[in-house]
PyMOL Python script that loads the backbone (N, CA, C, O; Angstrom):
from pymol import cmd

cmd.read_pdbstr("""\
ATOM      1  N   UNK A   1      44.301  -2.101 -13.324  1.00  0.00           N
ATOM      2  CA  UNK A   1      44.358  -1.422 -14.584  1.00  0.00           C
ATOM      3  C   UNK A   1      43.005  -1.525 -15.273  1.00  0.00           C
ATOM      4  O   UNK A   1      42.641  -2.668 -15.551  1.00  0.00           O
ATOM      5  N   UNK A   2      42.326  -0.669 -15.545  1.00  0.00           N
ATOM      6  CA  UNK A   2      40.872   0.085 -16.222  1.00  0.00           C
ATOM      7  C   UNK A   2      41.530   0.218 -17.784  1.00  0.00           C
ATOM      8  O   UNK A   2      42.462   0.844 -18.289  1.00  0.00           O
ATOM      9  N   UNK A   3      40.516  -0.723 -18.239  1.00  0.00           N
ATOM     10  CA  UNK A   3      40.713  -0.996 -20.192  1.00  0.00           C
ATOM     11  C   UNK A   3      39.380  -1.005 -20.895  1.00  0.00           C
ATOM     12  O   UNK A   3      38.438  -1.791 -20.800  1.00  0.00           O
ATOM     13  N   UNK A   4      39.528  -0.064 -21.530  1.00  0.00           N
ATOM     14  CA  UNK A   4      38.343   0.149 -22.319  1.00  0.00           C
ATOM     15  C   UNK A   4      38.124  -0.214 -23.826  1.00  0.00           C
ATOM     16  O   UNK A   4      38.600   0.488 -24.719  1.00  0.00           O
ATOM     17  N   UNK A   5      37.477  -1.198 -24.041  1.00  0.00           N
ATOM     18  CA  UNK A   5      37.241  -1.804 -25.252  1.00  0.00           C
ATOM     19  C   UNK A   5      35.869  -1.501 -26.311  1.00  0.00           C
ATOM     20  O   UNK A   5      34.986  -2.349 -26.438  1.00  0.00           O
ATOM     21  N   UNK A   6      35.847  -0.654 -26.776  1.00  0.00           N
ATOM     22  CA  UNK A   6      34.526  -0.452 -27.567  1.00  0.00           C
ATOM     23  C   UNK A   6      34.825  -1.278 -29.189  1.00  0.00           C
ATOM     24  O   UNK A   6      35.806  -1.463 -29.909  1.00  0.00           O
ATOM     25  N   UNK A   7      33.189  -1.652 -29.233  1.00  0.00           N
ATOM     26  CA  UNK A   7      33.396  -2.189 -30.438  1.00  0.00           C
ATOM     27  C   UNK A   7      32.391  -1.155 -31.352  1.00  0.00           C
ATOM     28  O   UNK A   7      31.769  -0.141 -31.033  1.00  0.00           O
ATOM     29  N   UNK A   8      32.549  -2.004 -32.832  1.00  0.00           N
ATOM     30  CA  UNK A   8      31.890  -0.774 -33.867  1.00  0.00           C
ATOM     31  C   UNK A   8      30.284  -0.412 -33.320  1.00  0.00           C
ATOM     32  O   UNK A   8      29.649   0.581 -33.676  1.00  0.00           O
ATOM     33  N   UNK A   9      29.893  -1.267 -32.550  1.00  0.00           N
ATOM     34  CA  UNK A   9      28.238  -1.017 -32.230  1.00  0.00           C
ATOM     35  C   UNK A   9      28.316  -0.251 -31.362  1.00  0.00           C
ATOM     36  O   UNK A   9      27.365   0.531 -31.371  1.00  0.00           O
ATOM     37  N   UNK A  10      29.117  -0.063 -30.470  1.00  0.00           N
ATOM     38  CA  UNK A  10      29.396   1.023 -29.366  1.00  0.00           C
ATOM     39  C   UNK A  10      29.314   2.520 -29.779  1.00  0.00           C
ATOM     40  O   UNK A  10      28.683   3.346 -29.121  1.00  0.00           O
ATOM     41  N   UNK A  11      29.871   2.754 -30.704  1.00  0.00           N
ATOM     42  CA  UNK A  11      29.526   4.284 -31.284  1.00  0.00           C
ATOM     43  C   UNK A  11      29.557   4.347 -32.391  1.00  0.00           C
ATOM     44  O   UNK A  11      30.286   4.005 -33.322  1.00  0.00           O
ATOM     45  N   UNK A  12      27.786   5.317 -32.052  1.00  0.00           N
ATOM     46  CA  UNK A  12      27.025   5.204 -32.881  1.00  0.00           C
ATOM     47  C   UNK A  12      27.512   6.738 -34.078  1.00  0.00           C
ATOM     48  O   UNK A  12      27.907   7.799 -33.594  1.00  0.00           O
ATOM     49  N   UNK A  13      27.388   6.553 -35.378  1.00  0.00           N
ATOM     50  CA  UNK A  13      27.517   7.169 -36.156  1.00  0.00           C
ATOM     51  C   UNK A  13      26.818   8.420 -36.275  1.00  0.00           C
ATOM     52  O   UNK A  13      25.603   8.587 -36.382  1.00  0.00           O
ATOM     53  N   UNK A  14      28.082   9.605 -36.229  1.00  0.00           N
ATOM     54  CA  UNK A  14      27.063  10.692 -36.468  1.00  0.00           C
ATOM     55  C   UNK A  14      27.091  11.787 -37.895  1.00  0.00           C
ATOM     56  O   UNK A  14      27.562  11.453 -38.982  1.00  0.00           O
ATOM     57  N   UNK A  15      26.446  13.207 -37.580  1.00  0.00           N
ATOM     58  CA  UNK A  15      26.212  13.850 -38.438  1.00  0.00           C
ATOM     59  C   UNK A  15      26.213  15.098 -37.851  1.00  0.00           C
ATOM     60  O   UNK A  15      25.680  15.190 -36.745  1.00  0.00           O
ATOM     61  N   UNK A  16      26.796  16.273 -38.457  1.00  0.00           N
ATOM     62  CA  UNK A  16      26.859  17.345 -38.065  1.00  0.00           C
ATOM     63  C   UNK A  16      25.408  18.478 -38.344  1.00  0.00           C
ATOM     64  O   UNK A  16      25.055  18.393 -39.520  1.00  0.00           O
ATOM     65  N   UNK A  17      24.839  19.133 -37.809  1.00  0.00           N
ATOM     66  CA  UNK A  17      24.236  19.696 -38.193  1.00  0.00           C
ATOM     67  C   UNK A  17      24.175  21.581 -37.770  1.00  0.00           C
ATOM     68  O   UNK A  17      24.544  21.806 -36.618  1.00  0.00           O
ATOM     69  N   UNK A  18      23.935  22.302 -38.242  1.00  0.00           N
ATOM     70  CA  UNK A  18      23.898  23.809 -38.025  1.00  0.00           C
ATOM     71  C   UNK A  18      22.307  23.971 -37.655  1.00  0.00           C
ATOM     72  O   UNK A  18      21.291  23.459 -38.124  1.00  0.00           O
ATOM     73  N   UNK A  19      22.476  24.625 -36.924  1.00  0.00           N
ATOM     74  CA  UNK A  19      21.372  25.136 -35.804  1.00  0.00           C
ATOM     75  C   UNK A  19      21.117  26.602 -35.961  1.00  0.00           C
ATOM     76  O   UNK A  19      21.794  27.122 -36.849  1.00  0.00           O
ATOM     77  N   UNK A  20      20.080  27.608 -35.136  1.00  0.00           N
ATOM     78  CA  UNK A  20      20.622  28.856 -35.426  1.00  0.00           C
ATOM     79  C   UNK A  20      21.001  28.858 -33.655  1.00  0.00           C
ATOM     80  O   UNK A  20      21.128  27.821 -33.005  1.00  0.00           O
ATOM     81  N   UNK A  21      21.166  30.537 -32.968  1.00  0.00           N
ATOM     82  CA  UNK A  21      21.819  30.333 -32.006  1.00  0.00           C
ATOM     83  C   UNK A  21      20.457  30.225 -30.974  1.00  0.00           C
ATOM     84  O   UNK A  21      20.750  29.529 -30.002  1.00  0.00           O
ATOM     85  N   UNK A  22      19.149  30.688 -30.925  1.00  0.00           N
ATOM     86  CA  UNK A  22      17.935  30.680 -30.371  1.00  0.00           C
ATOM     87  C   UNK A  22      17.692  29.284 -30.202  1.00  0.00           C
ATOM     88  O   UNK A  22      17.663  28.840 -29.055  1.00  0.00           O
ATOM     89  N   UNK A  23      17.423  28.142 -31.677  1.00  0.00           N
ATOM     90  CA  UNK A  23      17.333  27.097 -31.347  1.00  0.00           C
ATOM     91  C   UNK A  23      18.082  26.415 -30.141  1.00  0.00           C
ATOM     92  O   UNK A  23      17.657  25.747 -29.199  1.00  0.00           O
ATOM     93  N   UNK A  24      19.783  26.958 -30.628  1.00  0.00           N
ATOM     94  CA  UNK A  24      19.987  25.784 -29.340  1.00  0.00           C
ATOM     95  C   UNK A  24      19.965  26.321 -28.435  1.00  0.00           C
ATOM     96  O   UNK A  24      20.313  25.510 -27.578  1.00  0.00           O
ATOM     97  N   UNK A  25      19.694  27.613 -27.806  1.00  0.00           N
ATOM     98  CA  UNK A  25      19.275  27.675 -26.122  1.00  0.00           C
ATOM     99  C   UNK A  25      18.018  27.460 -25.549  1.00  0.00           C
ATOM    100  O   UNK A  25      17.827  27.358 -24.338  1.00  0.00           O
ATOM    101  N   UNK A  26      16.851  27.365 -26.733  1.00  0.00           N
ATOM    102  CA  UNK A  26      15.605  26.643 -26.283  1.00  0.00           C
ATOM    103  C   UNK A  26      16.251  24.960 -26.275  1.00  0.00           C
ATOM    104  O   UNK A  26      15.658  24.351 -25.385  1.00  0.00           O
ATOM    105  N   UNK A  27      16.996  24.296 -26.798  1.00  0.00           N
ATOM    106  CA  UNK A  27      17.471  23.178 -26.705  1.00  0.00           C
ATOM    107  C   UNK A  27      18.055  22.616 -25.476  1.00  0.00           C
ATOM    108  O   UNK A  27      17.812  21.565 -24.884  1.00  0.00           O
ATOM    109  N   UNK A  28      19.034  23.746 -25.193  1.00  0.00           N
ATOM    110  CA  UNK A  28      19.566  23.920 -23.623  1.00  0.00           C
ATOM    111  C   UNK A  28      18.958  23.795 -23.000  1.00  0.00           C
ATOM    112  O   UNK A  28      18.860  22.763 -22.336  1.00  0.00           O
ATOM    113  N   UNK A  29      18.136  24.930 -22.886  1.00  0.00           N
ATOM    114  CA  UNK A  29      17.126  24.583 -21.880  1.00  0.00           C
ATOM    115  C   UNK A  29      15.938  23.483 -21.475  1.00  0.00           C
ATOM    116  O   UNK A  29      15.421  23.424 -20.359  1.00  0.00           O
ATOM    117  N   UNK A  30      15.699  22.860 -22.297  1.00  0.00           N
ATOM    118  CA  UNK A  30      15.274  21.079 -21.934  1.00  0.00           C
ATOM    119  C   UNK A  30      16.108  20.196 -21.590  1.00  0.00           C
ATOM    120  O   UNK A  30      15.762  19.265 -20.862  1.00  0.00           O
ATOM    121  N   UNK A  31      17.406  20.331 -22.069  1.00  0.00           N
ATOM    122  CA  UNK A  31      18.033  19.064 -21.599  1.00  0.00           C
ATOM    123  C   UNK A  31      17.988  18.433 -20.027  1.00  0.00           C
ATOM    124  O   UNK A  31      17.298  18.786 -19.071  1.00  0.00           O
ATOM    125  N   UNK A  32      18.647  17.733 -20.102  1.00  0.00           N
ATOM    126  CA  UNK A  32      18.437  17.363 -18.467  1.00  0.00           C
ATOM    127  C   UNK A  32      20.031  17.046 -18.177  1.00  0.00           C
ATOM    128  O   UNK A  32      20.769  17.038 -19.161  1.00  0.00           O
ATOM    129  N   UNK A  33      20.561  16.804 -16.967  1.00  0.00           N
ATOM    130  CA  UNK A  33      21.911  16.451 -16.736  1.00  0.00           C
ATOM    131  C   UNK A  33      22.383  15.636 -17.438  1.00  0.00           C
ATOM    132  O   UNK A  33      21.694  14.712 -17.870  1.00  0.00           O
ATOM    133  N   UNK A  34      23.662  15.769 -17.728  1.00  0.00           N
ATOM    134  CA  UNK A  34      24.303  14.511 -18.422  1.00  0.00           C
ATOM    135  C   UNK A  34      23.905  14.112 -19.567  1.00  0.00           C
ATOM    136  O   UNK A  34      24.276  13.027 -20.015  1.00  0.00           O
ATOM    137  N   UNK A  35      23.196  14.815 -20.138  1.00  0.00           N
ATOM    138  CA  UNK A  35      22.711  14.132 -21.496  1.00  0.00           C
ATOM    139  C   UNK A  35      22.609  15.101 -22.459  1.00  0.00           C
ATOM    140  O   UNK A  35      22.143  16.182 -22.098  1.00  0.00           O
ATOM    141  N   UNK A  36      23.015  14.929 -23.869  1.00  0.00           N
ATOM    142  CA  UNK A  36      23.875  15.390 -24.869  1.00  0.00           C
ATOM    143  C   UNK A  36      22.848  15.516 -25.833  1.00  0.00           C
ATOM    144  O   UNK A  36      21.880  14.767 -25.965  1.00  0.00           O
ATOM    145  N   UNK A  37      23.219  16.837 -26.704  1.00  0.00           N
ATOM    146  CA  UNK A  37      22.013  17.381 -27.682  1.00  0.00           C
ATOM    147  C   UNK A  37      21.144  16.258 -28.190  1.00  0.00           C
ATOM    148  O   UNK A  37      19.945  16.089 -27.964  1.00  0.00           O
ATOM    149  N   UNK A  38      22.060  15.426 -29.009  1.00  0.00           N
ATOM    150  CA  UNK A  38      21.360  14.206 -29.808  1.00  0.00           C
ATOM    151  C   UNK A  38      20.416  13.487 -29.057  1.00  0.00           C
ATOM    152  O   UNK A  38      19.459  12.957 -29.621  1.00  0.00           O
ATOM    153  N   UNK A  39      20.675  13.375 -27.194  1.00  0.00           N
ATOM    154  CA  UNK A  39      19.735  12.436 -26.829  1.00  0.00           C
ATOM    155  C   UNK A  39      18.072  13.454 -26.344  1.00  0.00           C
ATOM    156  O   UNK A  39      16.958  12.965 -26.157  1.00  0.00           O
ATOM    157  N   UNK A  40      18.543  15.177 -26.245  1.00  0.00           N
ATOM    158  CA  UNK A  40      17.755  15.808 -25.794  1.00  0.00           C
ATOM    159  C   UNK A  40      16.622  15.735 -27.196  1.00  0.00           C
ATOM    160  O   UNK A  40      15.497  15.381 -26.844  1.00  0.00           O
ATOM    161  N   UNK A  41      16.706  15.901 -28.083  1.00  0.00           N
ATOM    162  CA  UNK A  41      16.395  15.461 -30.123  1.00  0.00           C
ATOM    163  C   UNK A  41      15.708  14.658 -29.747  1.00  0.00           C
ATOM    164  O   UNK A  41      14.495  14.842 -29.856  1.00  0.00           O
ATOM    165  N   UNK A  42      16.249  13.357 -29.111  1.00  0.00           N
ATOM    166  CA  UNK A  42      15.712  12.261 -29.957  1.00  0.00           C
ATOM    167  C   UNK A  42      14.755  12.346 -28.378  1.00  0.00           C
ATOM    168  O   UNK A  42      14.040  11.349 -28.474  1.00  0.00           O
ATOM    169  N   UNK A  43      14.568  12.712 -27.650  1.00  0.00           N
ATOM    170  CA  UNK A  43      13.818  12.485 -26.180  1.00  0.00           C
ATOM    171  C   UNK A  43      12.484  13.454 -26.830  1.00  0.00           C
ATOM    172  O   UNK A  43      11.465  12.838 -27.144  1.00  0.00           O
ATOM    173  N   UNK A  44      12.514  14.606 -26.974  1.00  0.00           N
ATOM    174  CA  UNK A  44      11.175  15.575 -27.545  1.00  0.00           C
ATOM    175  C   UNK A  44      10.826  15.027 -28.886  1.00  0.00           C
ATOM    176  O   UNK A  44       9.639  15.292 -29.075  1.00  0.00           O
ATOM    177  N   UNK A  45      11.304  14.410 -29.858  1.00  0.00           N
ATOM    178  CA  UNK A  45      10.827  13.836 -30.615  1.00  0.00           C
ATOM    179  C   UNK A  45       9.827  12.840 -30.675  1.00  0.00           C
ATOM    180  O   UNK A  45       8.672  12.816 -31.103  1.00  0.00           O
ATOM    181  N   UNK A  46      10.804  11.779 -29.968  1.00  0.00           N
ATOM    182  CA  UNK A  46       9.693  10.240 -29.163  1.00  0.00           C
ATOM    183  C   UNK A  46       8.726  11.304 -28.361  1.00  0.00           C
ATOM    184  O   UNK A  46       7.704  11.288 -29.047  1.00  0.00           O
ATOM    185  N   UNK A  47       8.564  11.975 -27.563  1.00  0.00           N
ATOM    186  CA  UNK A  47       7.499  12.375 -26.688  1.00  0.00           C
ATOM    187  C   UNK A  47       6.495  13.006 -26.953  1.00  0.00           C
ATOM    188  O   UNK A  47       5.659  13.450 -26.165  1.00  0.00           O
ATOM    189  N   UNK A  48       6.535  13.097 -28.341  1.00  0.00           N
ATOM    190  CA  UNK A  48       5.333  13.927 -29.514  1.00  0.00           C
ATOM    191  C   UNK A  48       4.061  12.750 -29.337  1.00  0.00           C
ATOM    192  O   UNK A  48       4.268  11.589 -29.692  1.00  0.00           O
ATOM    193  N   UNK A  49       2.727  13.174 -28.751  1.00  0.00           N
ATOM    194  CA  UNK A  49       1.919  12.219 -29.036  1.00  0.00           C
ATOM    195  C   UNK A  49       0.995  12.819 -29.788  1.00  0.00           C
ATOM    196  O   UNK A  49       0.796  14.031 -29.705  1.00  0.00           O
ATOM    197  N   UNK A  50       0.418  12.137 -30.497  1.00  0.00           N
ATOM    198  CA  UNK A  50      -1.154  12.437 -30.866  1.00  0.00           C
ATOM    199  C   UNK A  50      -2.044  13.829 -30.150  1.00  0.00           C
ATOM    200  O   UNK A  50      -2.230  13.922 -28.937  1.00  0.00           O
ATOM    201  N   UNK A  51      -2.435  14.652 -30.966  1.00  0.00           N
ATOM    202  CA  UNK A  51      -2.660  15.649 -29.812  1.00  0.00           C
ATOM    203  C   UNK A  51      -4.355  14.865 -29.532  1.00  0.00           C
ATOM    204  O   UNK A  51      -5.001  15.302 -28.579  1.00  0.00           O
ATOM    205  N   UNK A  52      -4.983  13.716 -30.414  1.00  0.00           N
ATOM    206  CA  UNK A  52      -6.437  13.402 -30.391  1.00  0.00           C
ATOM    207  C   UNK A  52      -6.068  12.441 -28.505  1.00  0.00           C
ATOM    208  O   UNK A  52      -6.953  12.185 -27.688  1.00  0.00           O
ATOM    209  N   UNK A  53      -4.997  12.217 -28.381  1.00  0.00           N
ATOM    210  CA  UNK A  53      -4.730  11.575 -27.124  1.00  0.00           C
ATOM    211  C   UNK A  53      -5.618  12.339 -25.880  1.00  0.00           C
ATOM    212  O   UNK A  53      -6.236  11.828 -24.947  1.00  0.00           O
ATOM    213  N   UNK A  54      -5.459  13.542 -26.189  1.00  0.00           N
ATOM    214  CA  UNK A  54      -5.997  14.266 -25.266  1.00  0.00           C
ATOM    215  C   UNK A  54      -7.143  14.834 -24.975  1.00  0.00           C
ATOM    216  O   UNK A  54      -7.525  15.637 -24.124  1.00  0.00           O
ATOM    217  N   UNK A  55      -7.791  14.051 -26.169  1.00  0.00           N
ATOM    218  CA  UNK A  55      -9.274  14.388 -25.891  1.00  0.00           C
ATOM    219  C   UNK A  55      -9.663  13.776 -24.843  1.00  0.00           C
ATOM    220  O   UNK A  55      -9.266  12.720 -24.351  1.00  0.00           O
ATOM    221  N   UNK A  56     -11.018  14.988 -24.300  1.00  0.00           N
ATOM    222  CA  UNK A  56     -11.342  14.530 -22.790  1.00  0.00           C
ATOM    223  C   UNK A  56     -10.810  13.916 -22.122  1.00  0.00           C
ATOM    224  O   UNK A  56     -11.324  12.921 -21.611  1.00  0.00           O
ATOM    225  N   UNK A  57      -9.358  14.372 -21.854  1.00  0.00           N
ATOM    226  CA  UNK A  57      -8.837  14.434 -20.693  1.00  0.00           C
ATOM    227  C   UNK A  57      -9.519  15.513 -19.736  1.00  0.00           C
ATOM    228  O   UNK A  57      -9.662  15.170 -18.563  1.00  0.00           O
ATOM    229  N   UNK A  58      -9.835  16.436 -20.012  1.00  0.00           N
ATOM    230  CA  UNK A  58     -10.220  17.583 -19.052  1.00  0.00           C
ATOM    231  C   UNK A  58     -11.219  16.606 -17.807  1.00  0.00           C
ATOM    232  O   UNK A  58     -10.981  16.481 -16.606  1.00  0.00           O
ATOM    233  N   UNK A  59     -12.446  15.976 -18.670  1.00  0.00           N
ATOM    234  CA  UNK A  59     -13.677  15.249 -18.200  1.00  0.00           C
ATOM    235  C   UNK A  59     -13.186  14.634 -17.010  1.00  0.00           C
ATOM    236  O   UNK A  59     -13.814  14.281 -16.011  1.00  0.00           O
ATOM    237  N   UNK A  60     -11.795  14.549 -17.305  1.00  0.00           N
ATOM    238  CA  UNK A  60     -11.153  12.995 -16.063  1.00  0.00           C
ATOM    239  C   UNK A  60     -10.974  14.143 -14.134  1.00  0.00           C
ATOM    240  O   UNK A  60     -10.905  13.719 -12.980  1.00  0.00           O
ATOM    241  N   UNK A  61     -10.963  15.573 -14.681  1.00  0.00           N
ATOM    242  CA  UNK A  61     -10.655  16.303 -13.744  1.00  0.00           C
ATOM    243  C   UNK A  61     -11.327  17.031 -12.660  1.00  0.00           C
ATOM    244  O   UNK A  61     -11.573  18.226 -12.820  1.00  0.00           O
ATOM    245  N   UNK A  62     -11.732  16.269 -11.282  1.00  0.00           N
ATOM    246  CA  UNK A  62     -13.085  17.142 -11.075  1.00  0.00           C
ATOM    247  C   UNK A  62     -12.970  18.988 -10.350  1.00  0.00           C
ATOM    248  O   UNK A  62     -11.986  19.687 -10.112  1.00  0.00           O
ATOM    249  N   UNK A  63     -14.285  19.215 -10.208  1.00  0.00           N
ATOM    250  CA  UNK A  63     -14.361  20.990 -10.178  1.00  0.00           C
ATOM    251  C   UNK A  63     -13.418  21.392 -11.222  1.00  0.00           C
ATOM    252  O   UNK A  63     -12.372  22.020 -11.065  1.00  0.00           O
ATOM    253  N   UNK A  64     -14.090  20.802 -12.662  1.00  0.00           N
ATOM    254  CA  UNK A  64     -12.920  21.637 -13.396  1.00  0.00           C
ATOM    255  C   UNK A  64     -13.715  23.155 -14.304  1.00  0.00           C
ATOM    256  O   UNK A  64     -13.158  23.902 -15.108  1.00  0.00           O
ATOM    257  N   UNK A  65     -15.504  23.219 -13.679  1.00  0.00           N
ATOM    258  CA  UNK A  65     -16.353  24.298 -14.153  1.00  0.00           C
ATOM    259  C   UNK A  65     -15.888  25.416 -14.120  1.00  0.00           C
ATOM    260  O   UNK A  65     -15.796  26.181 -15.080  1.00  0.00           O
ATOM    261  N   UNK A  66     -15.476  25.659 -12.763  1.00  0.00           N
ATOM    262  CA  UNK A  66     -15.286  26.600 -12.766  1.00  0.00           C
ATOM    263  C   UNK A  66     -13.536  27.780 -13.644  1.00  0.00           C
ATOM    264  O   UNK A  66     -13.434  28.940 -14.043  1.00  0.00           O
ATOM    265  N   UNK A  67     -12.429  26.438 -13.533  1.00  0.00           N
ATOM    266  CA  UNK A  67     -11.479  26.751 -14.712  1.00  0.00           C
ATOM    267  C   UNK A  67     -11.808  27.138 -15.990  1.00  0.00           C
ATOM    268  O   UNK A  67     -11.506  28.175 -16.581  1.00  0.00           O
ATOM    269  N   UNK A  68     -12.741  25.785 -16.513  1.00  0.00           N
ATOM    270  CA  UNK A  68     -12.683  26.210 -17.861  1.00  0.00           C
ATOM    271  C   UNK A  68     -13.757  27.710 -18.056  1.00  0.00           C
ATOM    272  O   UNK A  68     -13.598  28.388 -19.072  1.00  0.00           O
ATOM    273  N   UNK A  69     -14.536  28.015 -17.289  1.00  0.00           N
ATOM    274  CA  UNK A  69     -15.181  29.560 -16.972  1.00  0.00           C
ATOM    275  C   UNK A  69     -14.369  30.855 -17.358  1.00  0.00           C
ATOM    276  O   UNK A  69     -14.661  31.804 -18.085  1.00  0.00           O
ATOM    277  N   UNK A  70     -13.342  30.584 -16.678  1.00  0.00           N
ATOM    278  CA  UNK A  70     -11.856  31.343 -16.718  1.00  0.00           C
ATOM    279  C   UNK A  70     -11.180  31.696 -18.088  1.00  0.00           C
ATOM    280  O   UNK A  70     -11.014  32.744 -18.712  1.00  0.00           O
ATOM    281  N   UNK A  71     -10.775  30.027 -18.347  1.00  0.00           N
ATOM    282  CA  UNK A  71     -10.354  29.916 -19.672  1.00  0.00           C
ATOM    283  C   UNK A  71     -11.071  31.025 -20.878  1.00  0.00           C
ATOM    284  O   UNK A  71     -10.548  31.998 -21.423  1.00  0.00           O
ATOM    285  N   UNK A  72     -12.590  30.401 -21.056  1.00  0.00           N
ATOM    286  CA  UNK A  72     -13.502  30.357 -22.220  1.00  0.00           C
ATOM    287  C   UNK A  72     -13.500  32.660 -22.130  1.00  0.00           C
ATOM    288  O   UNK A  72     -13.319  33.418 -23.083  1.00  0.00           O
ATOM    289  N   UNK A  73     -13.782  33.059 -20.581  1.00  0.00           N
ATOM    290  CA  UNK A  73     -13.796  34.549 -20.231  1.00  0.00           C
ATOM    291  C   UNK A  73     -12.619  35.168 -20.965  1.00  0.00           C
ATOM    292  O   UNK A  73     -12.830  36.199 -21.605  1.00  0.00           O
ATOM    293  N   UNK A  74     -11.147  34.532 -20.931  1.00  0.00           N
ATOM    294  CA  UNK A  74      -9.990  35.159 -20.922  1.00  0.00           C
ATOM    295  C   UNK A  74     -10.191  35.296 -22.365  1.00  0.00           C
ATOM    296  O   UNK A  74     -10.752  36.317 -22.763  1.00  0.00           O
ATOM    297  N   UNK A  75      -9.664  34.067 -23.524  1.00  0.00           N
ATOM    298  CA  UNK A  75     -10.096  33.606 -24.855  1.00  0.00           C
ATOM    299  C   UNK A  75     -11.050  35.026 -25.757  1.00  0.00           C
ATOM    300  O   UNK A  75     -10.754  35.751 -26.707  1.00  0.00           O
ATOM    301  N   UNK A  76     -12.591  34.874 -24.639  1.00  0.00           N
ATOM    302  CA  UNK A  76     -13.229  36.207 -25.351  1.00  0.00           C
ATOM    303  C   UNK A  76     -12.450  37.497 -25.363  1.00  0.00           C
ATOM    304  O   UNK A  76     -12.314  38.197 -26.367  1.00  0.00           O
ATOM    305  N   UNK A  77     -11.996  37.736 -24.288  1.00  0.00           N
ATOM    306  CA  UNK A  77     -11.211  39.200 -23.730  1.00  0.00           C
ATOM    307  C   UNK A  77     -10.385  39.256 -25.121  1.00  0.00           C
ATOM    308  O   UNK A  77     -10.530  40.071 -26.032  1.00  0.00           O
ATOM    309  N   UNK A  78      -9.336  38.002 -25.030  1.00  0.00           N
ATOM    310  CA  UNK A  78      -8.304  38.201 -26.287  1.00  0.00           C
ATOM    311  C   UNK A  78      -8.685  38.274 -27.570  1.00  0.00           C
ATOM    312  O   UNK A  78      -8.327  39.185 -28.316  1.00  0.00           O
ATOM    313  N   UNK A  79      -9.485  37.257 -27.935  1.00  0.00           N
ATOM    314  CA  UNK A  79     -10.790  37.961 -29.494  1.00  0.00           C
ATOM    315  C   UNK A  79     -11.139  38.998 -29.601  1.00  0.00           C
ATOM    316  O   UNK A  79     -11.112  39.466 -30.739  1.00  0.00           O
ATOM    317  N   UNK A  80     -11.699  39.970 -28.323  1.00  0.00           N
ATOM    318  CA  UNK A  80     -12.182  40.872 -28.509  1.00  0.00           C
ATOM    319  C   UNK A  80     -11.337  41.808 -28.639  1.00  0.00           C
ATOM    320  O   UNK A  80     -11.543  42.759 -29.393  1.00  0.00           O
ATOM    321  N   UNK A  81     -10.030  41.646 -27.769  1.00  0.00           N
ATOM    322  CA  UNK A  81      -9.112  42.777 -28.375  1.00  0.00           C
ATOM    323  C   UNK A  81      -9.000  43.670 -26.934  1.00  0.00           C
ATOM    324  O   UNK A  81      -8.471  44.780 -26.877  1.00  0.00           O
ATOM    325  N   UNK A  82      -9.226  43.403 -26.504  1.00  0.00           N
ATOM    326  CA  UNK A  82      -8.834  43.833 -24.512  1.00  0.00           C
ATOM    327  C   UNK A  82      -7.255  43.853 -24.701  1.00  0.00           C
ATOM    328  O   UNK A  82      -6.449  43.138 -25.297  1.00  0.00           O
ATOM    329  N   UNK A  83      -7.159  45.377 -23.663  1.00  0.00           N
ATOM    330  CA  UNK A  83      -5.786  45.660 -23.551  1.00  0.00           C
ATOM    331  C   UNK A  83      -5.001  44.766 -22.784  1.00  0.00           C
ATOM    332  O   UNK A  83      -5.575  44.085 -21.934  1.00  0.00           O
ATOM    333  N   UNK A  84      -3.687  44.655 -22.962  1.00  0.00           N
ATOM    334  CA  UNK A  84      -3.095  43.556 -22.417  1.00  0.00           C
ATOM    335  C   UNK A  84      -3.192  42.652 -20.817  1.00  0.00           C
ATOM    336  O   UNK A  84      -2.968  41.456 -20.629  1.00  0.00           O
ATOM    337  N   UNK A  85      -3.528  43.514 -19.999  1.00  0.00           N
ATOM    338  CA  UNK A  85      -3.486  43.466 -18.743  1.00  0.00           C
ATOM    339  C   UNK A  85      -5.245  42.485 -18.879  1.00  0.00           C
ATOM    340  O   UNK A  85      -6.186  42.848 -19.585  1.00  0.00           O
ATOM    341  N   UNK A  86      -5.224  41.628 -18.259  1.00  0.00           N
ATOM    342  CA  UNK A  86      -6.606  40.498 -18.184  1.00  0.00           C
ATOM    343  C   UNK A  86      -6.525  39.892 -17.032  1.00  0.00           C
ATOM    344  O   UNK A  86      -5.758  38.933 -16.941  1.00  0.00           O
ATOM    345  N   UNK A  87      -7.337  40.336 -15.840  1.00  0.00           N
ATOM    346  CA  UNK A  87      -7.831  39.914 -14.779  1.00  0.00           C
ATOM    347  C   UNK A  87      -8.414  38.753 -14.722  1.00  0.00           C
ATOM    348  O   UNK A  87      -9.566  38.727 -15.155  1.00  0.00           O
ATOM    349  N   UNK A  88      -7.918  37.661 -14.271  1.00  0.00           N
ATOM    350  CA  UNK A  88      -8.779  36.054 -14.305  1.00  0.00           C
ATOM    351  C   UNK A  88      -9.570  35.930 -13.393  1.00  0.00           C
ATOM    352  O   UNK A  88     -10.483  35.106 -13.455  1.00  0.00           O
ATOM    353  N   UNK A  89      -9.376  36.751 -12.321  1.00  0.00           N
ATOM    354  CA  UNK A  89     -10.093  36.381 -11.141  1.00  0.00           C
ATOM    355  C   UNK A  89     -10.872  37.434 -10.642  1.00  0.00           C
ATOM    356  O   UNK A  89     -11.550  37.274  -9.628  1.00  0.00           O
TER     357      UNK A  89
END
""", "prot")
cmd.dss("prot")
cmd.show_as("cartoon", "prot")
cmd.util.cbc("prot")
cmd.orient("prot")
């Protein structure tokens, strides 16, 4: 015989909240198996870092000249106002 005993620390207190319907299918769509709006929330929340974290990271990457070439080409195209279609290569 399987007996299940929770105590008050076991569940945790909640709160209802309204969403619109877009939010929660971008929501959906992060979750991962088995795991429930509140923990998908609180998982992209904690995983917010510093965006200064990422300075020179690029530096750490080698042959990365010729990407950021790409990048900096495309960037102008879109400033300048180039029709949608942008050839990278």
């Amino acid at each position: 015989m399987i007996t299940s005993i929770y105590r008050s620390s076991d569940i945790m207190p909640s709160k209802s909240i309204s969403i619109t319907e877009d939010v929660y299918k971008h929501l959906d769509k992060y979750r991962l198996k088995n795991e429930s709006f509140s923990q998908v929330i609180k998982r992209l929340l904690e995983s917010n870092s510093d965006i200064m974290d990422l300075a020179g990271a690029w530096k750490k990457i080698p042959d990365i000249g010729p990407a950021i070439d790409i990048i900096e080409k495309t960037v102008k195209k879109i400033h300048e106002g180039t029709p949608d279609k942008i050839n990278l290569i």
